[in-house]
VMD Tcl script that draws the C-alpha trace (Angstrom):
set ca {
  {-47.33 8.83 -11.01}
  {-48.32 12.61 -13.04}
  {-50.72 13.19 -15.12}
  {-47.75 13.05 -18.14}
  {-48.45 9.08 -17.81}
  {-51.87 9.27 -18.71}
  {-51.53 11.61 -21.76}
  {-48.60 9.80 -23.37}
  {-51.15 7.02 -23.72}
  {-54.12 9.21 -23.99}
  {-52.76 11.79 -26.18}
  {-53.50 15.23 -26.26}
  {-56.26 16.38 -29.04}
  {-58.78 17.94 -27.19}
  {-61.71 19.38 -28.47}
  {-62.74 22.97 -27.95}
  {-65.62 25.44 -28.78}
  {-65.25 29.56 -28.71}
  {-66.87 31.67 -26.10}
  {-69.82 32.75 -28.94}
  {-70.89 29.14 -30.22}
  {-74.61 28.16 -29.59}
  {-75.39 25.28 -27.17}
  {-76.78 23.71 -29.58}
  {-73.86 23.58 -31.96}
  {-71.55 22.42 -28.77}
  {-74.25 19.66 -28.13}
  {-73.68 18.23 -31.85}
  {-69.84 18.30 -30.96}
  {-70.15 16.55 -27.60}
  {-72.06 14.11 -29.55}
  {-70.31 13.65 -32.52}
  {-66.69 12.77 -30.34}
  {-68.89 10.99 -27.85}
  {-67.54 12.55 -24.99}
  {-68.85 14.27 -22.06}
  {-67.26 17.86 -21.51}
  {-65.33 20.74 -24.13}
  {-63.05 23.74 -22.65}
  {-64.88 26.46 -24.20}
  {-61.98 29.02 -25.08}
  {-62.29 33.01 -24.77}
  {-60.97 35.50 -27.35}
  {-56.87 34.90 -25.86}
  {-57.46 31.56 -26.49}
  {-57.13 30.71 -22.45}
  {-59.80 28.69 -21.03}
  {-63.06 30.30 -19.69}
  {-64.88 27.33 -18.25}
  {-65.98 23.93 -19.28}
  {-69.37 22.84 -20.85}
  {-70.75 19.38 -19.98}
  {-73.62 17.14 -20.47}
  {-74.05 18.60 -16.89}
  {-74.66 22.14 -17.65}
  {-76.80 21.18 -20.48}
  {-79.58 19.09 -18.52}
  {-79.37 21.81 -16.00}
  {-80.01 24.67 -18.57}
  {-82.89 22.60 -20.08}
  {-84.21 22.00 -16.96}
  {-84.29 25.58 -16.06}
  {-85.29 27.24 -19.25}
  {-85.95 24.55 -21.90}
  {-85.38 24.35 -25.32}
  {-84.67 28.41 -25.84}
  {-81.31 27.70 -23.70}
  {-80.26 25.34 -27.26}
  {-79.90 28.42 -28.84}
  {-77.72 30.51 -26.09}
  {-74.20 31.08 -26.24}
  {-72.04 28.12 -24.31}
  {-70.70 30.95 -22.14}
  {-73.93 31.42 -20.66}
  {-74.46 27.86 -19.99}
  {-70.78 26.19 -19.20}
  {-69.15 26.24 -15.60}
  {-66.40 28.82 -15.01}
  {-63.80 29.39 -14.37}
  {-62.42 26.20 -15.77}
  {-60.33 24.30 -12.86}
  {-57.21 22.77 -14.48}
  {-53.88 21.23 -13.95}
  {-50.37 20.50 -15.30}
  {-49.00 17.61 -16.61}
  {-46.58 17.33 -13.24}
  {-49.94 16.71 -11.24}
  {-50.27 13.59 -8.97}
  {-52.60 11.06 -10.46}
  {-54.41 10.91 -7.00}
  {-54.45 14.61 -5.94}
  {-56.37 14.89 -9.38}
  {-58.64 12.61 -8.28}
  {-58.95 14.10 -5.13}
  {-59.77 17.63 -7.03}
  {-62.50 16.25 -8.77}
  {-64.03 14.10 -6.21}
  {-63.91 17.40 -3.21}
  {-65.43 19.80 -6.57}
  {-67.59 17.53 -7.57}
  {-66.42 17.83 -11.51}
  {-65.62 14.93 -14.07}
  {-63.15 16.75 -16.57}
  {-59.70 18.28 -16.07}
  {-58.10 19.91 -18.69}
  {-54.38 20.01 -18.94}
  {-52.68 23.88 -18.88}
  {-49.39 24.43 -19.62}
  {-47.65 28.13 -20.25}
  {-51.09 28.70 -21.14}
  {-51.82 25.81 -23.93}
  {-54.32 22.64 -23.22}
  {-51.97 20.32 -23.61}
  {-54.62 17.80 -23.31}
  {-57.53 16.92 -20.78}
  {-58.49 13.90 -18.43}
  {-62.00 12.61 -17.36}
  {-62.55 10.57 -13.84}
  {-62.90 7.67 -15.94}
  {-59.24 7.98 -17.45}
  {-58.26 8.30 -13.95}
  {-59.95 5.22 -12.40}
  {-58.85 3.22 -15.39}
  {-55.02 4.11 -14.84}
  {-55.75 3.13 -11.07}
  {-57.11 0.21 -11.53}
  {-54.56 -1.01 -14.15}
  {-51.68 0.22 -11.86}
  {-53.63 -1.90 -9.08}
  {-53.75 -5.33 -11.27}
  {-50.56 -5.02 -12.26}
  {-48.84 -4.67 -8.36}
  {-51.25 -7.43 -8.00}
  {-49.70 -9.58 -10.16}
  {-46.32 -9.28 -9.66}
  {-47.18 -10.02 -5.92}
  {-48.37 -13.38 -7.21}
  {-45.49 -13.84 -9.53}
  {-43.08 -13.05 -6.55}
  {-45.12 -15.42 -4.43}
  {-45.26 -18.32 -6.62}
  {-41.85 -18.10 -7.20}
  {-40.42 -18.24 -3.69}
}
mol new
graphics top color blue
foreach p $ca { graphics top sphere $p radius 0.5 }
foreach p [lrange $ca 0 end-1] q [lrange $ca 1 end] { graphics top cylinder $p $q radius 0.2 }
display resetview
């Protein structure tokens, strides 16, 4: 199973900020779509790095408030790590457990085609899991 499984369920709008947009501003955007990461895109439009809730709490820490008004480029992680849509579900998961990231975004011929977090990996798992599950019960009961 690819990663192609999860965005034809998922979809693939992702969110992105430019290289020159204050933290704060990517913040109120993280917010706003309630999620926890946004490629932030250089002047090709190819992906420089990420910025999480991550990088935030650890430019806060390190500076305080003053780093709200930065741009993202100075705060996000980069380069960006990504993948294709032709990526195995569990080497993806084995990416971002070994780097220690959350958020994948998806790459192809140079376009996000989309992006997937751990927890839209675990959930396909776990719903792959239940669902081997029961037809193992259905095949049992009916022998």
């Amino acid at each position: 199973m690819t990663i192609a499984a999860i965005l034809s369920t998922k979809g693939g709008e992702v969110a992105t900020v430019p290289a020159g947009t204050r933290v704060r501003d990517a913040v109120l955007l993280l917010s706003d779509r309630r999620i926890g990461a946004v490629p932030v895109l250089g002047r090709d439009g190819t992906i420089d790095g990420i910025f999480s809730e991550r990088d935030l709490v650890g430019c806060i820490c390190a500076h305080g408030h003053e780093a709200l008004e930065w741009p993202v480029e100075r705060a996000m992680s980069g380069p960006a790590v990504t993948i294709d849509s032709a990526t195995p579900i569990l080497a993806a998961l084995a990416m971002m457990t070994t780097l220690r990231i959350r958020h994948l975004p998806v790459v192809e011929s140079g376009e996000i085609r989309g992006i997937v977090s751990i927890g839209d990996l675990v959930k396909h798992r776990i719903e792959r899991i239940e669902a081997e599950a029961e037809a193992l019960r259905t095949y049992i009961q009916s022998a």
